[in-house]
N, C-alpha and C positions, 0 to 999 in steps of 0.2 A: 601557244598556250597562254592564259592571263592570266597575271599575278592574283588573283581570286583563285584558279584550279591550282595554283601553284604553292600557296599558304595551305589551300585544305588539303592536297595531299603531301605537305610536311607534316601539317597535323594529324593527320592517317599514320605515317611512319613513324611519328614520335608515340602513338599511344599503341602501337604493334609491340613498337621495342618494349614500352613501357610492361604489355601483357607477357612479353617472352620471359624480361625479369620478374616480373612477379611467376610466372609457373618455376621457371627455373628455383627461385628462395623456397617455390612449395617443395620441388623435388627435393631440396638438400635438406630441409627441416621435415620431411615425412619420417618416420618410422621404417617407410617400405623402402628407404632410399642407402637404407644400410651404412659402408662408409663410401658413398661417392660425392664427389664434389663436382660440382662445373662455377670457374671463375677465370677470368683473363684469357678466352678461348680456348683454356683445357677441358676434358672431359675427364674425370679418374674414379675408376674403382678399385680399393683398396681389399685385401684381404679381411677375415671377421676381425681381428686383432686392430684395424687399420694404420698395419705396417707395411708390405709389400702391395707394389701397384700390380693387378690382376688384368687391367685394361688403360691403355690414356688414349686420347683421341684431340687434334686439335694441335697448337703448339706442344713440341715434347717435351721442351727444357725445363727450366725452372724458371723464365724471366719470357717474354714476347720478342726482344729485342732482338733480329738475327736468325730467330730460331728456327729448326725444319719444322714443317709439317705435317702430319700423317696421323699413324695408329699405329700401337703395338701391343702384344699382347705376351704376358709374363708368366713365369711356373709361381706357383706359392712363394718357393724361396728366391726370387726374383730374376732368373736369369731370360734372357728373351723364349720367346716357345714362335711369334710372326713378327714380324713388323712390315710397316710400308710406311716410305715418307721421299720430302719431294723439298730442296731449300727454297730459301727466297729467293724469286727471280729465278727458279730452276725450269728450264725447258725442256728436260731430257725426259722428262714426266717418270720422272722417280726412281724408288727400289723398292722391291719387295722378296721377302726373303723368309723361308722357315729355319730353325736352328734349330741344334742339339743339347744337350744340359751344359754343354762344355763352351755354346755361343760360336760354334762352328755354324756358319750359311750351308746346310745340308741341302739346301731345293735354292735358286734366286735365280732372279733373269739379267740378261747383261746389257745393262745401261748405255754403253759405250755405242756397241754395234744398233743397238732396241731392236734385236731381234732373239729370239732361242734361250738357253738357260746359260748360265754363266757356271754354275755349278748344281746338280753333280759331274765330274766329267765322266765323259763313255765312249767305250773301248773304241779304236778305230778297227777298218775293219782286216781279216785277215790276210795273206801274202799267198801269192802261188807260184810254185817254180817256173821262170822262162822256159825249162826246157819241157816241153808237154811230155816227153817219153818216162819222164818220172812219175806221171799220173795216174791213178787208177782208171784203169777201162776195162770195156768187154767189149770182146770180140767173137763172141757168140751169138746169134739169133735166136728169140725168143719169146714166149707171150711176158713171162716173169719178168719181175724187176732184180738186180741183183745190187745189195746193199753197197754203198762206195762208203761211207763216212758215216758213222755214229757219233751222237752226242746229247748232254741232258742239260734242263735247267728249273729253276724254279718257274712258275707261272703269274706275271706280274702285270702284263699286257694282254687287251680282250686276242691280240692278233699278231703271228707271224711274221715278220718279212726277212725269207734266205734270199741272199745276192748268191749266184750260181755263174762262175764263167763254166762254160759249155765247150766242144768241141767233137768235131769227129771228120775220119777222114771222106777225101771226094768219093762220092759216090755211096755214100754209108751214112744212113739215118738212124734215129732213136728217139728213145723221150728219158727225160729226165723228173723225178716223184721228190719232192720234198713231203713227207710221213711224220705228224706229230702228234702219238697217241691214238693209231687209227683213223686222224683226220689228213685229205691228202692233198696237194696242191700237185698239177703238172704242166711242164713244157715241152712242147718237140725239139729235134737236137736235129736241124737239118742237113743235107748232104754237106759235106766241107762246111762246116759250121763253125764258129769261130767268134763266138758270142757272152757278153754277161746279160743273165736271166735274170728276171726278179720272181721269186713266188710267192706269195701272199695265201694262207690260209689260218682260218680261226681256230683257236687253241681250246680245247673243251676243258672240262674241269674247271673247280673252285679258283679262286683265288691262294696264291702260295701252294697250289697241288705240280708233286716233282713229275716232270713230263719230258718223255726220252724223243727224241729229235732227229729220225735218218734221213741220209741223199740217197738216193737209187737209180740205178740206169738201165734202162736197156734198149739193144739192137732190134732193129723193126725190120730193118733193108739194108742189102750192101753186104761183103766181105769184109770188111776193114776193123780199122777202130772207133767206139766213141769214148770220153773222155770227160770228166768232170770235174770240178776244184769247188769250195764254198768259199769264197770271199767273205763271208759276213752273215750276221742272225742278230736280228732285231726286235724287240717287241714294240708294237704302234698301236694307235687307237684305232676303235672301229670307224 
């Protein structure tokens, strides 16, 4: 490059910069610009009062020096409602977090591992007796299903997923129906079977509609027993 292309595009970026401050002095002196400022790499909009910060963007602090950087976004009477920011020299590419009135992290992800949520936590999943002869089973053949395990919950997730360990003895088959709401998910429960199932089916109804949740079993072939436990119920995305 010669120092001729290299003077005119300083003078290109000196008269960019010069255009950016001048729109920015428009934005802060318009009428339409309410109370927000931008100065020193801040963005801020201020409540009609211009007391509480409603939004900042850019350095958060009060000074450049050190400071994190991101966006955060505030209730009227100031306590966080999002934020996301990232220090200097920070590699871990950041945090981001929703809060409660109380500036409890209600929703964030975990910086440390950079994978999954950090909070909220969620339930692990449930326990099944070693000894299977404590289990519900049938030992009848049949076309029916016969209900093993009831349960309800609110509908928060477009979709399903029960962990099912399975079981039944040699020689004795069945299937096993996870039923939510009249929608049904199923698995076969093979001879001497000795298995965890996943079922996955889509939850009808609105959003927040209460939705009742059974396991069902039954014998297809064989004399014996089949046998079922739910380990776990999940709501996932579609």
């Amino acid at each position: 490059m010669t120092r001729q292309n290299t003077r005119r595009d300083e003078r290109h970026e000196q008269r960019w910069k010069a255009e950016i401050e001048r729109r920015l002095q428009k934005l802060e002196t318009s009428p339409r610009a309410g109370h927000t400022s931008v100065s020193h790499g801040k963005f801020l909009i201020q409540d009609g009062s211009g007391g509480a910060h409603l939004l900042r963007a850019g350095y958060l602090g009060d000074d450049d020096a050190g400071e994190v950087r991101g966006m955060s976004m505030h209730r009227p009477s100031g306590e966080f409602v999002f934020s996301t920011w990232s220090g200097q020299g920070d590699d871990s590419g950041g945090f981001w977090g929703l809060y409660d009135k109380a500036t409890n992290a209600v929703v964030s992800d975990d910086v440390v591992s950079g994978q999954g949520l950090a909070t909220p936590y969620i339930g692990a999943p449930n326990w099944a007796p070693g000894d299977r002869s404590k289990w519900p089973s049938v030992d009848v053949t049949g076309t029916a299903y016969i209900t093993q395990w009831r349960g309800a919950w609110w509908k928060q997730h477009p979709r399903l997923h029960v962990v099912v360990w399975t079981w039944s003895d040699p020689g004795t088959s069945g299937d096993v129906q996870v039923t939510c709401n009249g929608v049904s998910a199923t698995k076969p429960v093979s001879s001497g079977d000795n298995e965890i199932q996943d079922l996955y089916l889509t939850v009808p109804g609105n959003h927040l509609t209460w939705q009742q949740v059974t396991v069902d079993l039954r014998r297809t072939s064989g004399s014996g027993f089949c046998g079922c436990w739910p380990m776990g119920a999940y709501g996932v995305q579609s």
